[in-house]
C-alpha positions in Angstrom: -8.7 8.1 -17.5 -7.2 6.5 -14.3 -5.5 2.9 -14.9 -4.1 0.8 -12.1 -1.8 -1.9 -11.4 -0.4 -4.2 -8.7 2.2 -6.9 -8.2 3.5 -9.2 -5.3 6.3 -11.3 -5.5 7.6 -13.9 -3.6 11.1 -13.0 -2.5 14.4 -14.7 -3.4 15.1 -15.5 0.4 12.1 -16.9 0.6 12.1 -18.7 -2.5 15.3 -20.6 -1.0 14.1 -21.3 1.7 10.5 -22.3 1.1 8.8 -20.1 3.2 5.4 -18.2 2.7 5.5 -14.8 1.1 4.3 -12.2 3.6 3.4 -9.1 1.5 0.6 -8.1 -0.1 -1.1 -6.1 -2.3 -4.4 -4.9 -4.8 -5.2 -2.1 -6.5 -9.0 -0.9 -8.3 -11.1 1.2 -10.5 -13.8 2.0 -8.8 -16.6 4.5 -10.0 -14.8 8.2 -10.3 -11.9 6.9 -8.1 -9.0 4.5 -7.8 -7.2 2.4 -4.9 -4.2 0.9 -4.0 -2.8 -1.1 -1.5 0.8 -2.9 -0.5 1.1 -4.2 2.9 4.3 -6.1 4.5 3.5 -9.0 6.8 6.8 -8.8 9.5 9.4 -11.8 9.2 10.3 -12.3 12.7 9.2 -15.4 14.8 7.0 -13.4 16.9 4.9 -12.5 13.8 3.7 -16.3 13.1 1.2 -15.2 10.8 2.0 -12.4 9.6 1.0 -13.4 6.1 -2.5 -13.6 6.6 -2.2 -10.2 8.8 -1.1 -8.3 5.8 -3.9 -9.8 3.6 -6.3 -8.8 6.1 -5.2 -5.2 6.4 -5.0 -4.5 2.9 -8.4 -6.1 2.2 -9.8 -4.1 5.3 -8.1 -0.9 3.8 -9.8 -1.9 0.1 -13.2 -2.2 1.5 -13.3 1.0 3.5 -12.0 3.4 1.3 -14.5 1.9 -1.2 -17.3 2.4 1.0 -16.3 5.9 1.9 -16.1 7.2 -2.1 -20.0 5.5 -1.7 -20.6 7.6 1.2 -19.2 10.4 -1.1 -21.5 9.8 -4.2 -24.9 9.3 -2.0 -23.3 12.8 0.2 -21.9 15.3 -2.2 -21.8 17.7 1.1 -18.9 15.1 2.4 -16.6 15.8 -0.9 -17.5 19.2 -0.4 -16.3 19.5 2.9 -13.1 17.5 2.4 -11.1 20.7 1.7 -11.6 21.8 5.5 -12.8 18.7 6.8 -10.0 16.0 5.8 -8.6 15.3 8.7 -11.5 14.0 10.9 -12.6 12.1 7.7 -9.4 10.5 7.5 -9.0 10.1 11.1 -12.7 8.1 10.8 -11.4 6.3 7.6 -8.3 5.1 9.3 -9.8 3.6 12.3 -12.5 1.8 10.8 -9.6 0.3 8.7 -8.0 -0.7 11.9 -11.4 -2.0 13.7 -11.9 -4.5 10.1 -8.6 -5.3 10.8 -8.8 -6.4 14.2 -12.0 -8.1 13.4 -11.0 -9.9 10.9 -7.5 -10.9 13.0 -10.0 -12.7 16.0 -12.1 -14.3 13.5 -9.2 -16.0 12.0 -8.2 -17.3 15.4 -11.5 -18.5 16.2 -11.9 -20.6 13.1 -8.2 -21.7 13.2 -6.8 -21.2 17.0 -3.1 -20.0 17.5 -0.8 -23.2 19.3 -0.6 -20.8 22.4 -3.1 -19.4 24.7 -2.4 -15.6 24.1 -4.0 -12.6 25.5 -5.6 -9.9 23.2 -2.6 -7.7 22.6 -0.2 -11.3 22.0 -2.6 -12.2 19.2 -2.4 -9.3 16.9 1.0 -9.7 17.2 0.9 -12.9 15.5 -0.5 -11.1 12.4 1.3 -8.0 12.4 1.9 -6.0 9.6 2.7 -2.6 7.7 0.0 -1.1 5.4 0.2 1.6 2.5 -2.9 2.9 0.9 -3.1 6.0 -1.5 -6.4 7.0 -3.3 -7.1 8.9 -6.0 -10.4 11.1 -7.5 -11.0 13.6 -10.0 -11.2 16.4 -6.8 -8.4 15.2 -4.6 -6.3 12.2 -3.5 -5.1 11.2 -0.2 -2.8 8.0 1.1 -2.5 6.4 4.6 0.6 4.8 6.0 1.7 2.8 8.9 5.3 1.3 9.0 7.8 1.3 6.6 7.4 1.2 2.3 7.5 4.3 0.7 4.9 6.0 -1.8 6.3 8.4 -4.5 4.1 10.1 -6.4 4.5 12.8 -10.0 3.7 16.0 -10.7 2.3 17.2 -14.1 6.1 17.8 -14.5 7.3 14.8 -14.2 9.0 15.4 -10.4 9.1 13.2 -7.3 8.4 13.5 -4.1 7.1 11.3 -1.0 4.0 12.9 -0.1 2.9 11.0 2.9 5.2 12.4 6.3 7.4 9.8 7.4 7.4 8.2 10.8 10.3 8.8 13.0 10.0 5.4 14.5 10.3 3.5 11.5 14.2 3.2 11.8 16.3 -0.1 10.0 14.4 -3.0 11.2 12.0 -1.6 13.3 8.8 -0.8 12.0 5.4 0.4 13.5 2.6 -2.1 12.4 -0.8 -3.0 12.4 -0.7 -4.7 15.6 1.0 -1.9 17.7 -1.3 -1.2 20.6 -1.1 2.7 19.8 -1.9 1.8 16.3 -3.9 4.8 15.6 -1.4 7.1 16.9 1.2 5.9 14.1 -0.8 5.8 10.9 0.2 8.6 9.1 -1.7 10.3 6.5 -2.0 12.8 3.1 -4.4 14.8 1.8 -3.9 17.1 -1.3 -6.3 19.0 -3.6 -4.2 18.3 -6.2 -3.8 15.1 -8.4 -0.5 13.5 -9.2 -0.2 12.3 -12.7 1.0 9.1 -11.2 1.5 7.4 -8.1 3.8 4.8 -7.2 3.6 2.2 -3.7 5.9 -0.2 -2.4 6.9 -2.7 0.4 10.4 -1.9 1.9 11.4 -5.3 -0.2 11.6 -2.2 -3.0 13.1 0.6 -1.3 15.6 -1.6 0.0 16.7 -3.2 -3.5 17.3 0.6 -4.1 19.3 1.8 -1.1 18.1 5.4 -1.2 15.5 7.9 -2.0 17.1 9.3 -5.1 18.1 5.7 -6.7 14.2 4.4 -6.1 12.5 7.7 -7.8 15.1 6.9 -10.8 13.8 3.6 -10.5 10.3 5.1 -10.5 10.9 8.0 -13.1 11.9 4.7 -15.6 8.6 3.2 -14.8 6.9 6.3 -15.6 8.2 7.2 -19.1 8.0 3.3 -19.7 4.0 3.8 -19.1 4.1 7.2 -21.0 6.0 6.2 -24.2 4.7 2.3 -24.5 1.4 0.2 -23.8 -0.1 0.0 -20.8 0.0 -3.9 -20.6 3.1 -4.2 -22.5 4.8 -2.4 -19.6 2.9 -4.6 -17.2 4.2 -7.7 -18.0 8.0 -6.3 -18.5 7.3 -5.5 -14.6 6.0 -8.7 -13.7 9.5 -9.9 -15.4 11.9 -7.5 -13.8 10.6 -8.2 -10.3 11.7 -11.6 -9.2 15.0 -10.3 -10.5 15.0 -7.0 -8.3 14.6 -9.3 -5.4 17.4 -11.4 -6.3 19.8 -8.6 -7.0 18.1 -6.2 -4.9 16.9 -6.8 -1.1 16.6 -11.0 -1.4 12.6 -9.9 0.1 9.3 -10.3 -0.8 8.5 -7.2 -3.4 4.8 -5.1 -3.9 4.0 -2.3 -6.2 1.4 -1.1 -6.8 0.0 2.2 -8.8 -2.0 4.4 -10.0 -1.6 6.4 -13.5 -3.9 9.3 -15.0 -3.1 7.7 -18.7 -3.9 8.9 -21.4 -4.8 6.3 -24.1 -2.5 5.4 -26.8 -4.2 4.7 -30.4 -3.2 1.4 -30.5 -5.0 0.4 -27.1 -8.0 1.8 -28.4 
């Protein structure tokens, strides 16, 4: 039984100073799979709408990674040929994510026009953004990254790692994004046969309230045995009331999680 869950958060720097948050996030059940989806809108002044960017590319990754598990159940051949095939299906998966995403960037601008005349290029700028999605099946899972965020995911053993490669650029502050014009060229992706027991996603607003790899997957290991030993929605809500405080302690910025869990059902939620 898969069971998902996601969360954004306004941060505590942008609580004080009553500005807009610019993450994102979403997770689903679909039929025989499950999604999710955290995506950072950049703070900078260049990035002027960088909140809508990161709604756009996490509803653009939503959309087309539920149309493809379609694809899969009318085409058994495709999940099939994933084993040997997965990297020109996720290379087709990623940039139909990006095309939706651009799409849905120049519709925005026509309905509501940016104060300056901008080229092409300048405009996606406005709404740029980082984007982490991970899916899961009963066959295989795969996730897809571009800038920073990290996604930490369990063996049946209970042991961490960061499955998805990391991206040399991504270094500090800088981040590759949505809008970069070699945008393809700096997603990078997963694939695996085999199924984590869970899977955690979130914005750098996390990692960064952690300071390092091994603090976070403590951090994530806690969430874990919370989910394992407790009810599901029980430890939702003690999440939704840690979070604003991680931000305040933690990085001051705008926090996503999302995840995905292969639970097994407690008597009590039955």
């Amino acid at each position: 039984m898969l069971k998902v869950y996601n969360k954004t958060v306004l941060g505590e720097k942008h609580r004080q100073n009553d500005t807009v948050c610019q993450d994102w996030s979403a997770s689903l059940c679909g039929d025989g799979y499950a999604v999710v989806v955290v995506c950072d809108g950049h703070g900078s002044a260049r990035f002027i709408r960088s909140e809508r960017g990161s709604q756009f590319a996490g509803e653009a990754a939503m959309e087309c990674v539920g149309q493809f598990f379609a694809d899969l159940k009318l085409y058994p051949e495709i999940k099939n040929s994933m084993k040997h095939e997965y990297k020109q299906r996720l290379d087709r998966l990623i940039m139909t994510v990006i095309t939706k995403w651009q799409d849905a960037v120049r519709a925005d601008i026509k309905d509501s026009p940016l104060p300056d005349p901008l080229s092409d290029k300048e405009s996606l700028i406005a709404y740029g953004t980082t984007l982490i999605c991970f899916a899961v099946c009963d066959e295989f899972c795969f996730g897809l990254q571009i800038g920073d965020g990290r996604c930490v995911t369990f063996d049946e053993n209970n042991v961490p790692s960061q499955p998805i490669p990391w991206n040399d650029k991504c270094f500090l502050n800088i981040t590759t994004s949505m809008c970069d014009t070699n945008v393809f060229d700096n997603f990078m992706h997963f694939f695996s046969e085999e199924v984590p027991k869970a899977v955690f996603i979130g914005t750098d607003g996390i990692d960064d309230s952690f300071g390092d790899d091994t603090r976070l997957h403590e951090f994530y290991t806690t969430l874990l045995g919370m989910f394992e030993n407790g009810c599901f929605e029980e430890c939702v809500n003690e999440i939704n009331r840690f979070l604003p405080e991680l931000s305040k302690r933690g990085s001051g910025d705008d926090v996503s999680i999302a995840l995905v869990l292969r639970h097994e059902v407690n008597n009590d939620e039955v």
